[in-house]
PDB file with one MODEL, atoms N, CA, C and O in Angstrom:
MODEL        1
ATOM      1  N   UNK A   1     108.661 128.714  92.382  1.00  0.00           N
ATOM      2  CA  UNK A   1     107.917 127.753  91.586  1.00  0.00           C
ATOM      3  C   UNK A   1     108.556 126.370  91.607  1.00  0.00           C
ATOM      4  O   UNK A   1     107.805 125.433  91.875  1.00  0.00           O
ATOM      5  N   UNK A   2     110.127 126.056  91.307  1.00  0.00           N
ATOM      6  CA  UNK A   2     110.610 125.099  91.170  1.00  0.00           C
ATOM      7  C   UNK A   2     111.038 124.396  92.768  1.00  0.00           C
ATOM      8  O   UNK A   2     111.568 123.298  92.938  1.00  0.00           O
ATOM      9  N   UNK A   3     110.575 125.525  93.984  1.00  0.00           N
ATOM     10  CA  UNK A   3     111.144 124.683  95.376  1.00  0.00           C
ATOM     11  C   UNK A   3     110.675 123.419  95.772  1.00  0.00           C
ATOM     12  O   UNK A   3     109.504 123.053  95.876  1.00  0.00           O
ATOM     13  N   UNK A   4     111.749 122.767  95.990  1.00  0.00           N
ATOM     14  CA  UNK A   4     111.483 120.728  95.883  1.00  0.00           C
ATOM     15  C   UNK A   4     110.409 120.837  96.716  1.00  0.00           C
ATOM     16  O   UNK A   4     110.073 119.686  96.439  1.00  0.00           O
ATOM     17  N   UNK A   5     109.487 121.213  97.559  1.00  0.00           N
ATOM     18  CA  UNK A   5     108.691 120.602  98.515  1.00  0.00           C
ATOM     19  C   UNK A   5     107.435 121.286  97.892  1.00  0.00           C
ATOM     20  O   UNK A   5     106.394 121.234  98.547  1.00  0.00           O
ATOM     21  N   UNK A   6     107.436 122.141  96.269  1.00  0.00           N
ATOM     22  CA  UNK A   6     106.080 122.521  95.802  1.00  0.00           C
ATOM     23  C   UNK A   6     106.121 121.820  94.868  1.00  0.00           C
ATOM     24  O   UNK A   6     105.021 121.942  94.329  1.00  0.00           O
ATOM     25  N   UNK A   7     107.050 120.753  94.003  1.00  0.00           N
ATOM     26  CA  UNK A   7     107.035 120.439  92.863  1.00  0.00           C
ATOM     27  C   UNK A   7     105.659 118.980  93.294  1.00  0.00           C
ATOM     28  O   UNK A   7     105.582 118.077  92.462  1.00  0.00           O
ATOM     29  N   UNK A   8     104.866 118.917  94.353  1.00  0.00           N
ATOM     30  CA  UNK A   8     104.225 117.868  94.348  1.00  0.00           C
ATOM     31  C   UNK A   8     102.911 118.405  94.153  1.00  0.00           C
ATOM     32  O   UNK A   8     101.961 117.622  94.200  1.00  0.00           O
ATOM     33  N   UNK A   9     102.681 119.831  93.906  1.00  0.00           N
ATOM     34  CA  UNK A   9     101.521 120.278  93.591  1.00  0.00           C
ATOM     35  C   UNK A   9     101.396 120.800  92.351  1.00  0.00           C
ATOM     36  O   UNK A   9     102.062 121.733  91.902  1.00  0.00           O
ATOM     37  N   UNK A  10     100.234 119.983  91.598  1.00  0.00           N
ATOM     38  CA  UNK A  10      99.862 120.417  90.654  1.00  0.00           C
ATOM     39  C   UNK A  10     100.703 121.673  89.630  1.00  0.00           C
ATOM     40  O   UNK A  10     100.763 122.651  90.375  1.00  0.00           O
ATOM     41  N   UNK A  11     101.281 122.003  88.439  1.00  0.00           N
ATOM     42  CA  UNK A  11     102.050 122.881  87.744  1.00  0.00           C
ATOM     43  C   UNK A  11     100.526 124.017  87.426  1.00  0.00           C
ATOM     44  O   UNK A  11     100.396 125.238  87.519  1.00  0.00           O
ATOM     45  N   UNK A  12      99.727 123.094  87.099  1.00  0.00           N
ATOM     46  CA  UNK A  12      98.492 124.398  86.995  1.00  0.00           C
ATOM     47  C   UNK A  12      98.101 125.083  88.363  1.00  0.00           C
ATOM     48  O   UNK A  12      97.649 126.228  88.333  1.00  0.00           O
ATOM     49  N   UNK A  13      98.256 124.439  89.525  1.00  0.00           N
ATOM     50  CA  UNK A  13      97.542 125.166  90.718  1.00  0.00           C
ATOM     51  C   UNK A  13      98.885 126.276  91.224  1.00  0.00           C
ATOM     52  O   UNK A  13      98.630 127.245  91.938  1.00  0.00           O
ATOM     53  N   UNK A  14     100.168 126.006  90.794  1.00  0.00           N
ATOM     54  CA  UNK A  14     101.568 126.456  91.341  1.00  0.00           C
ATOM     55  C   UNK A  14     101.185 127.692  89.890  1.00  0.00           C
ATOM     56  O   UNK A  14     100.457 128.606  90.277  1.00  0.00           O
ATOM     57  N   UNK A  15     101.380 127.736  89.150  1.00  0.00           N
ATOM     58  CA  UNK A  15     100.982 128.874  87.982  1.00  0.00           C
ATOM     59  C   UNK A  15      99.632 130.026  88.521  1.00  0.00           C
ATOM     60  O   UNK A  15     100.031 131.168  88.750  1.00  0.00           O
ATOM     61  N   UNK A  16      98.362 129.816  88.689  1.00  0.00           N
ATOM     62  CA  UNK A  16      97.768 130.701  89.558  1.00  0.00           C
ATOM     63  C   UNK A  16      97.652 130.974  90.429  1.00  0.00           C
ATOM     64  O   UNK A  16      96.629 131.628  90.638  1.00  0.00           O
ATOM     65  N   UNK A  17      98.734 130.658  91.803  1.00  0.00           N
ATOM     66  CA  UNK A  17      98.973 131.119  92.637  1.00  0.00           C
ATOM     67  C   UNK A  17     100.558 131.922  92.161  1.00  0.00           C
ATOM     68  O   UNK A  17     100.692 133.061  92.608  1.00  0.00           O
ATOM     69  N   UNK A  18     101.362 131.538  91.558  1.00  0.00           N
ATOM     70  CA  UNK A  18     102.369 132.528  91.556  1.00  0.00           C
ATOM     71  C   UNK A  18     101.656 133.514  90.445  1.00  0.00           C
ATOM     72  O   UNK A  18     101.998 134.676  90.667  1.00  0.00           O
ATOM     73  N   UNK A  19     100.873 133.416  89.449  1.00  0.00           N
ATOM     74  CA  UNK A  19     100.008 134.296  88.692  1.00  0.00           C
ATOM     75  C   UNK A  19      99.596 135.738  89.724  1.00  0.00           C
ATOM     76  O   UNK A  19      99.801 136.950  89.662  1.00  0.00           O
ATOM     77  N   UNK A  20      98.930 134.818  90.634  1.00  0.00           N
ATOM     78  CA  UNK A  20      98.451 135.834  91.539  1.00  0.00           C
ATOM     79  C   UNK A  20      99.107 136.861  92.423  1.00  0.00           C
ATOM     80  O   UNK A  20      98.792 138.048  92.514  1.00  0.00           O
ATOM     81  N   UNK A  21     100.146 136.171  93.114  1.00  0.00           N
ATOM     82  CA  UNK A  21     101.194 136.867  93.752  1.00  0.00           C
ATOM     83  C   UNK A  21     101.942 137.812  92.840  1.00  0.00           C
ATOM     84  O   UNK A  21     102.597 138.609  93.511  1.00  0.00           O
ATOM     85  N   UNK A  22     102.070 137.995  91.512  1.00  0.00           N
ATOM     86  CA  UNK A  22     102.961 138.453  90.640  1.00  0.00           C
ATOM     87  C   UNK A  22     102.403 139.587  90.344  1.00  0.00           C
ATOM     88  O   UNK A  22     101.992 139.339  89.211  1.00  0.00           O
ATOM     89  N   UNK A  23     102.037 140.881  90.613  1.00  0.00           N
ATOM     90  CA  UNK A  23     100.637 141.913  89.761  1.00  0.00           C
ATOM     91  C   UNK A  23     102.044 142.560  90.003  1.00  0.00           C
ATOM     92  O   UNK A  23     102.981 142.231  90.731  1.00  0.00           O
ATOM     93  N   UNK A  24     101.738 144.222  88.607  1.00  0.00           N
ATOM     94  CA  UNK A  24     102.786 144.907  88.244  1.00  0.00           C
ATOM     95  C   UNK A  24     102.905 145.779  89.340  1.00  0.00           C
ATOM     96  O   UNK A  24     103.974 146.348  89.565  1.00  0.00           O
ATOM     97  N   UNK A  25     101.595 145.989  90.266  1.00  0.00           N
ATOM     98  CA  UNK A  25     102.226 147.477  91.118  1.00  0.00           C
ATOM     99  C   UNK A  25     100.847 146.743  91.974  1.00  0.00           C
ATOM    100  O   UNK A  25      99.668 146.542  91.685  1.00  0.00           O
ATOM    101  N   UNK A  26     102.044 146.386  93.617  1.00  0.00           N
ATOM    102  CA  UNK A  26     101.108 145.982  94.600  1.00  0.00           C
ATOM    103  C   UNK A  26     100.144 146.673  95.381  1.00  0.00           C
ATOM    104  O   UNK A  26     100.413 147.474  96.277  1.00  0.00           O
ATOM    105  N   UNK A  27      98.491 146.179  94.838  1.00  0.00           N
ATOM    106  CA  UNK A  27      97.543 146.217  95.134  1.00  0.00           C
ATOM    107  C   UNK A  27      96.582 145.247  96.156  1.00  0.00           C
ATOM    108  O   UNK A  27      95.720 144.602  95.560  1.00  0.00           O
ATOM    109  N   UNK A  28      96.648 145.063  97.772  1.00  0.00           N
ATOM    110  CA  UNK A  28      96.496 144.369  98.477  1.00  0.00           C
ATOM    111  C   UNK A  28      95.117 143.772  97.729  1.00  0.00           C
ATOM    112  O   UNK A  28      95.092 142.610  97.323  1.00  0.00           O
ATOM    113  N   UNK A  29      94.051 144.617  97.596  1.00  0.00           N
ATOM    114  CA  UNK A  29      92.767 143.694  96.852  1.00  0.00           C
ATOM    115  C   UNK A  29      93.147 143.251  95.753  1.00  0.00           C
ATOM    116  O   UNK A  29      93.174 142.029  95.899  1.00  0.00           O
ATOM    117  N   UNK A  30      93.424 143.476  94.850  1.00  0.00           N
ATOM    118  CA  UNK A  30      93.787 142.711  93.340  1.00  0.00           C
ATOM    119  C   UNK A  30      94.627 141.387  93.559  1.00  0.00           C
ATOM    120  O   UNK A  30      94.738 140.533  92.679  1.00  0.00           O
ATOM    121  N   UNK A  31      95.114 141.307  94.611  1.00  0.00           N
ATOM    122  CA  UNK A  31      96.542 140.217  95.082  1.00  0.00           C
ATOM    123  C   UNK A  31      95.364 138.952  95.982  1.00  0.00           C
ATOM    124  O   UNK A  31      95.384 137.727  95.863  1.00  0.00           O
ATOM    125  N   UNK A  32      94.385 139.847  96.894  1.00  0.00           N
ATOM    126  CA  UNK A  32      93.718 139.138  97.523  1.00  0.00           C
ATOM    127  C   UNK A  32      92.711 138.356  96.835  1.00  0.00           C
ATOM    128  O   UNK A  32      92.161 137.361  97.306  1.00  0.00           O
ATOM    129  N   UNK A  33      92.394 139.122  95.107  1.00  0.00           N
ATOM    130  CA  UNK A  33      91.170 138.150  94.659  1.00  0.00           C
ATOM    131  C   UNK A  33      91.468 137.438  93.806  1.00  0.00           C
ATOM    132  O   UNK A  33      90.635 136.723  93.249  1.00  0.00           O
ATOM    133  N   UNK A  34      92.756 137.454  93.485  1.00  0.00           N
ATOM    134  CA  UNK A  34      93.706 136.766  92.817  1.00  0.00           C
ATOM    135  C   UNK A  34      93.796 135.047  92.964  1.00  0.00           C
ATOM    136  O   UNK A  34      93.422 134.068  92.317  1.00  0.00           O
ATOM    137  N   UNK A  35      94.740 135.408  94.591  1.00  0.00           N
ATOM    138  CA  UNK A  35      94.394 134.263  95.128  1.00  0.00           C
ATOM    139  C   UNK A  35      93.396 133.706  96.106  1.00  0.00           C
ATOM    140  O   UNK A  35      93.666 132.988  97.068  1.00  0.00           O
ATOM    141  N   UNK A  36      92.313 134.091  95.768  1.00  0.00           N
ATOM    142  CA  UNK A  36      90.693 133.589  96.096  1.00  0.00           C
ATOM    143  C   UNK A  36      90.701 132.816  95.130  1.00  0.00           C
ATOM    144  O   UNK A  36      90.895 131.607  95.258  1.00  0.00           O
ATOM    145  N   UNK A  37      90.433 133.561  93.699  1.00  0.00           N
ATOM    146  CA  UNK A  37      90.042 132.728  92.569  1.00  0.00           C
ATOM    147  C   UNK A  37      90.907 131.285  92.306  1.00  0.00           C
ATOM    148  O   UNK A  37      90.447 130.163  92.095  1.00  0.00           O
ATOM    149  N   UNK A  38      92.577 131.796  92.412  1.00  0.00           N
ATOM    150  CA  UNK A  38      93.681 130.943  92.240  1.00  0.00           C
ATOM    151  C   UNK A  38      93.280 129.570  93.117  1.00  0.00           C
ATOM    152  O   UNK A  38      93.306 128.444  92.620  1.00  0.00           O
ATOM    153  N   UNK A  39      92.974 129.803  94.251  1.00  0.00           N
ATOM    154  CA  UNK A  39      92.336 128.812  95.666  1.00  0.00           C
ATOM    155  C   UNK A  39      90.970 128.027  95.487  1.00  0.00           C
ATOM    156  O   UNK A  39      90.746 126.898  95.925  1.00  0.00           O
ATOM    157  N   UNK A  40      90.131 128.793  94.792  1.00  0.00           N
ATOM    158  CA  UNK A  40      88.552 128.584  95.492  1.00  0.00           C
ATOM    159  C   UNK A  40      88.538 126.988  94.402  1.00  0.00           C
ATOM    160  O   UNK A  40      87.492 126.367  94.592  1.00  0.00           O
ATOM    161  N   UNK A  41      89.247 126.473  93.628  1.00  0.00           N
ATOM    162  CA  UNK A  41      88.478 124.818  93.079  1.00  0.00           C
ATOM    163  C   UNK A  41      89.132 124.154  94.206  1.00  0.00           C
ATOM    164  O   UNK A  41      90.265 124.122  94.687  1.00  0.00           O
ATOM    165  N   UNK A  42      87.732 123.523  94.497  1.00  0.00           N
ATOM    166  CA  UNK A  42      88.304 122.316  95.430  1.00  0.00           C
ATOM    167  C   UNK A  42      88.627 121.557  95.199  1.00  0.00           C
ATOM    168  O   UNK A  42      88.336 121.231  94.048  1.00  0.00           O
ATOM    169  N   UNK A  43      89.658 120.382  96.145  1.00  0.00           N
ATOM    170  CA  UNK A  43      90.545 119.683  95.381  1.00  0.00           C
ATOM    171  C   UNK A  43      89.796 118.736  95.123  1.00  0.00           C
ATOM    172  O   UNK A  43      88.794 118.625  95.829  1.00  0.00           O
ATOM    173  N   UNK A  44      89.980 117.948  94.257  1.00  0.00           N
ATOM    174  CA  UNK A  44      89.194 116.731  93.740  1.00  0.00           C
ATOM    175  C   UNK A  44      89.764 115.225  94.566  1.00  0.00           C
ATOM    176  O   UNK A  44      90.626 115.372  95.432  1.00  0.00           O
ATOM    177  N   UNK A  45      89.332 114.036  94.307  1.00  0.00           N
ATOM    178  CA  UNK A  45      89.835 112.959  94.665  1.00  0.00           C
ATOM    179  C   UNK A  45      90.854 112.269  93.655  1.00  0.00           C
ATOM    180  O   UNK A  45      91.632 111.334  93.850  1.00  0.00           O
ATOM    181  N   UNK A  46      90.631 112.939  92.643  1.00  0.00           N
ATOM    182  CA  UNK A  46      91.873 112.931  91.347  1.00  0.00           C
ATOM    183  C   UNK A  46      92.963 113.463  91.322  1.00  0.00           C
ATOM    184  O   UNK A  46      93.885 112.863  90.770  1.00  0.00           O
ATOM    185  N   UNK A  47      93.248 115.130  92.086  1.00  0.00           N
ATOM    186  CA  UNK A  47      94.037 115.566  92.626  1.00  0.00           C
ATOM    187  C   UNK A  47      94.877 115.097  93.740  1.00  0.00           C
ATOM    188  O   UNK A  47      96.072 115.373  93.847  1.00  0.00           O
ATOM    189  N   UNK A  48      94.164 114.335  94.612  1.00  0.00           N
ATOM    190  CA  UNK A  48      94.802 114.087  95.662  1.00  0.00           C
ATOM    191  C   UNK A  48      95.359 112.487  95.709  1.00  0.00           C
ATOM    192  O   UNK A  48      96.315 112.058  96.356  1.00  0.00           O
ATOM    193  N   UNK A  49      94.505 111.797  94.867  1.00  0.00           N
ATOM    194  CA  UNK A  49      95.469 110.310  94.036  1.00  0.00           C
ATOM    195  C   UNK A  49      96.937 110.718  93.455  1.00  0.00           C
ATOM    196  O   UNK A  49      98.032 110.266  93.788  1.00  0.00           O
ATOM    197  N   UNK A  50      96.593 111.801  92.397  1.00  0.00           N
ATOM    198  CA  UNK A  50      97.857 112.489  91.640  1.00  0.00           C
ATOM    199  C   UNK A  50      99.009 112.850  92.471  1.00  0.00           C
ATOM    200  O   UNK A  50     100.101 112.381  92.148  1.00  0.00           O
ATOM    201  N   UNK A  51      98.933 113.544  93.401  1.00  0.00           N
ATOM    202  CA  UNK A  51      99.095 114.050  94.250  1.00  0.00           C
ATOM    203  C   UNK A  51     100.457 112.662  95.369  1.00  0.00           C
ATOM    204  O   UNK A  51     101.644 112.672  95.695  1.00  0.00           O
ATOM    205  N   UNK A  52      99.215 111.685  95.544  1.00  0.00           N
ATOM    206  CA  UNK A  52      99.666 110.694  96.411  1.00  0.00           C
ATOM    207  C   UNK A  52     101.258 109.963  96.017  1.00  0.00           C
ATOM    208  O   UNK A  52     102.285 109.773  96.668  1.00  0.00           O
ATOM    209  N   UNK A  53     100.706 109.601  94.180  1.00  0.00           N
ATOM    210  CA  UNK A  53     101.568 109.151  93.498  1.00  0.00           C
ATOM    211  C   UNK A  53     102.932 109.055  93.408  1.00  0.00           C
ATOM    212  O   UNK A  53     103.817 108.205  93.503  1.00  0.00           O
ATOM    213  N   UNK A  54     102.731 110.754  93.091  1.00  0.00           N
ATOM    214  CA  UNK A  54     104.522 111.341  92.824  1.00  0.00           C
ATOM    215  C   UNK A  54     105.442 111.242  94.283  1.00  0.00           C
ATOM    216  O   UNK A  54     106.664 111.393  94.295  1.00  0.00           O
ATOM    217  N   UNK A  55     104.512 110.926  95.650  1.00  0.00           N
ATOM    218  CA  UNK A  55     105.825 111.113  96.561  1.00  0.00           C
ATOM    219  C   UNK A  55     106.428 110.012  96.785  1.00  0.00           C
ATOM    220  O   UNK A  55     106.248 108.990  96.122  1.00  0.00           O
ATOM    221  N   UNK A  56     107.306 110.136  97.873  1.00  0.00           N
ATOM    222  CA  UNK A  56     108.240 109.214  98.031  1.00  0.00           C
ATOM    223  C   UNK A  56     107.117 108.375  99.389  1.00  0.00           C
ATOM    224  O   UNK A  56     106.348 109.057 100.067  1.00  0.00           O
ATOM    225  N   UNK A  57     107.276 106.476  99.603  1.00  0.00           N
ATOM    226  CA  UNK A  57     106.586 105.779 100.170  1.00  0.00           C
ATOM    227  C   UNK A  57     107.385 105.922 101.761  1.00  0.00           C
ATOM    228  O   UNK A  57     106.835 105.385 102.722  1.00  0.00           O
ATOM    229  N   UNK A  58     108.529 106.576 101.930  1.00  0.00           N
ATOM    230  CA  UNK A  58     109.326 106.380 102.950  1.00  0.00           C
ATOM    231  C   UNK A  58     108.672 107.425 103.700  1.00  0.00           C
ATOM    232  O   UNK A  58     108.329 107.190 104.858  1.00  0.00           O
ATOM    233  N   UNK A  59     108.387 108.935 102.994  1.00  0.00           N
ATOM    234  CA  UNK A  59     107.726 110.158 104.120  1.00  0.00           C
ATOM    235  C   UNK A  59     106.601 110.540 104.391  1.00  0.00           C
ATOM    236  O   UNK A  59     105.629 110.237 103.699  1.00  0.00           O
ATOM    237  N   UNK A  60     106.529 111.339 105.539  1.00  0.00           N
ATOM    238  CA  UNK A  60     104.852 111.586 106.221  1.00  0.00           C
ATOM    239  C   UNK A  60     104.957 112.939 105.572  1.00  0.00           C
ATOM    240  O   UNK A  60     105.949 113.624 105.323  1.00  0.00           O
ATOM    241  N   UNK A  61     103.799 113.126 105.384  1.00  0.00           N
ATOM    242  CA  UNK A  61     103.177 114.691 104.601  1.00  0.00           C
ATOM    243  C   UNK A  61     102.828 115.368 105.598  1.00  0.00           C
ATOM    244  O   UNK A  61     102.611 116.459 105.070  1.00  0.00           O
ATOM    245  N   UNK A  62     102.569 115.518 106.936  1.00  0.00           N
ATOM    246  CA  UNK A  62     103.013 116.243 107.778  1.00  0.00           C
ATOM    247  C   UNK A  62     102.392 115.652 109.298  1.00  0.00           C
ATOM    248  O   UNK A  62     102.572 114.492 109.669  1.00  0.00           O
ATOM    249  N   UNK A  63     101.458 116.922 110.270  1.00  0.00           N
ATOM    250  CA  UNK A  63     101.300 116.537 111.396  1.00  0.00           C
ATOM    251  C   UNK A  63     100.250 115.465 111.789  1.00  0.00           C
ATOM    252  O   UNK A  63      99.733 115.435 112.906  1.00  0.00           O
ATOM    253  N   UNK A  64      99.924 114.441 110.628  1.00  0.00           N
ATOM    254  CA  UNK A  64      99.103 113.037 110.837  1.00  0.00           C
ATOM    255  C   UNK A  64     100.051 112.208 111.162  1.00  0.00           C
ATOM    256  O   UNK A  64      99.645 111.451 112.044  1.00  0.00           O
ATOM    257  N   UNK A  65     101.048 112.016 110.879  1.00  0.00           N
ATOM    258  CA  UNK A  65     101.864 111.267 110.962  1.00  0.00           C
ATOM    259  C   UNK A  65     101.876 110.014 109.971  1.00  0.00           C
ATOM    260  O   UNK A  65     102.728 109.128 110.018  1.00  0.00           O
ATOM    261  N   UNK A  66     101.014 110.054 109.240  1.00  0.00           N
ATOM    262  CA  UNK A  66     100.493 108.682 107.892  1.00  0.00           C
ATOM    263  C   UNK A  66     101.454 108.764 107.026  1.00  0.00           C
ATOM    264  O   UNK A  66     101.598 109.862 106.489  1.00  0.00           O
ATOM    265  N   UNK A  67     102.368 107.665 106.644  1.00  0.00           N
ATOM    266  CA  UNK A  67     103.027 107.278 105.608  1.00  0.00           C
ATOM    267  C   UNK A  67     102.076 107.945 104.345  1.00  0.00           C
ATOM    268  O   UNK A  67     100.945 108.431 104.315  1.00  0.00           O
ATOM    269  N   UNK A  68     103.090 107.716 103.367  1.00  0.00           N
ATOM    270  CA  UNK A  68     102.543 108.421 101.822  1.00  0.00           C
ATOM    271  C   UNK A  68     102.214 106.835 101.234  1.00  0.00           C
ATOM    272  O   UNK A  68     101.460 106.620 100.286  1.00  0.00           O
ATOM    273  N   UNK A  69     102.987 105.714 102.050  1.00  0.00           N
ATOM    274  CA  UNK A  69     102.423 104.301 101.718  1.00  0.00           C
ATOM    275  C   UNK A  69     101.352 103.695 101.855  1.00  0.00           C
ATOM    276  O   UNK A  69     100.808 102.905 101.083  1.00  0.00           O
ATOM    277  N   UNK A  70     100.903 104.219 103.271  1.00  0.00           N
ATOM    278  CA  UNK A  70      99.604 103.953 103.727  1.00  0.00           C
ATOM    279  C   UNK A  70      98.811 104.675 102.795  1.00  0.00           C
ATOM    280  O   UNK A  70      98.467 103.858 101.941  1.00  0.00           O
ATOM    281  N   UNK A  71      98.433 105.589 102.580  1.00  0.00           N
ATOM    282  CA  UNK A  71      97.954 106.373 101.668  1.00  0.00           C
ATOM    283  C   UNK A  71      97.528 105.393 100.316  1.00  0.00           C
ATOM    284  O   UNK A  71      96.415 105.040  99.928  1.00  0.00           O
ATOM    285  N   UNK A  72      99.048 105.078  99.712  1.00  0.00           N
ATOM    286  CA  UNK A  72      99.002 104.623  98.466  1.00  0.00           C
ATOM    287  C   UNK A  72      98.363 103.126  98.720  1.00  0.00           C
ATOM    288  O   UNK A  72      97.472 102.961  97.887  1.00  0.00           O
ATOM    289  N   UNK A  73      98.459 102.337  99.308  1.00  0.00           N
ATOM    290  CA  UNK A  73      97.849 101.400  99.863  1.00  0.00           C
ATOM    291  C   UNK A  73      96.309 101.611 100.001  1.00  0.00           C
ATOM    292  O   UNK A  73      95.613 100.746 100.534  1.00  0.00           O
TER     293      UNK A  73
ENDMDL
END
């Protein structure tokens, strides 16, 4: 939950996905609709502003190669 490279997602979307992963006695379907449900809101353009905010302007978020500046820009 607390690994530095998830703390940029949402604390509610990181809670029903580890919600989901967590069941008392592993059940591949119960785990699988878990995180369906945990998954299925799409992200908003509010999410992904939020999102933009918290990182750092120096790094790329991955294989686009786009600054998190450009972005914020």
């Amino acid at each position: 939950m607390n690994y530095f490279t998830h703390i940029y997602i949402p604390i509610n979307i990181r809670e029903n996905i580890w919600n989901a992963l967590i069941v008392p006695k592993y059940d591949g379907s119960l785990v699988k609709r878990k995180l369906a449900e945990a998954t299925s809101r799409p992200v908003t353009i509010e999410d992904l502003k939020a999102a933009i905010v918290k990182t750092s302007s120096t790094s790329v978020p991955g294989p686009s190669g786009i600054f998190y500046i450009t972005m914020k820009t």
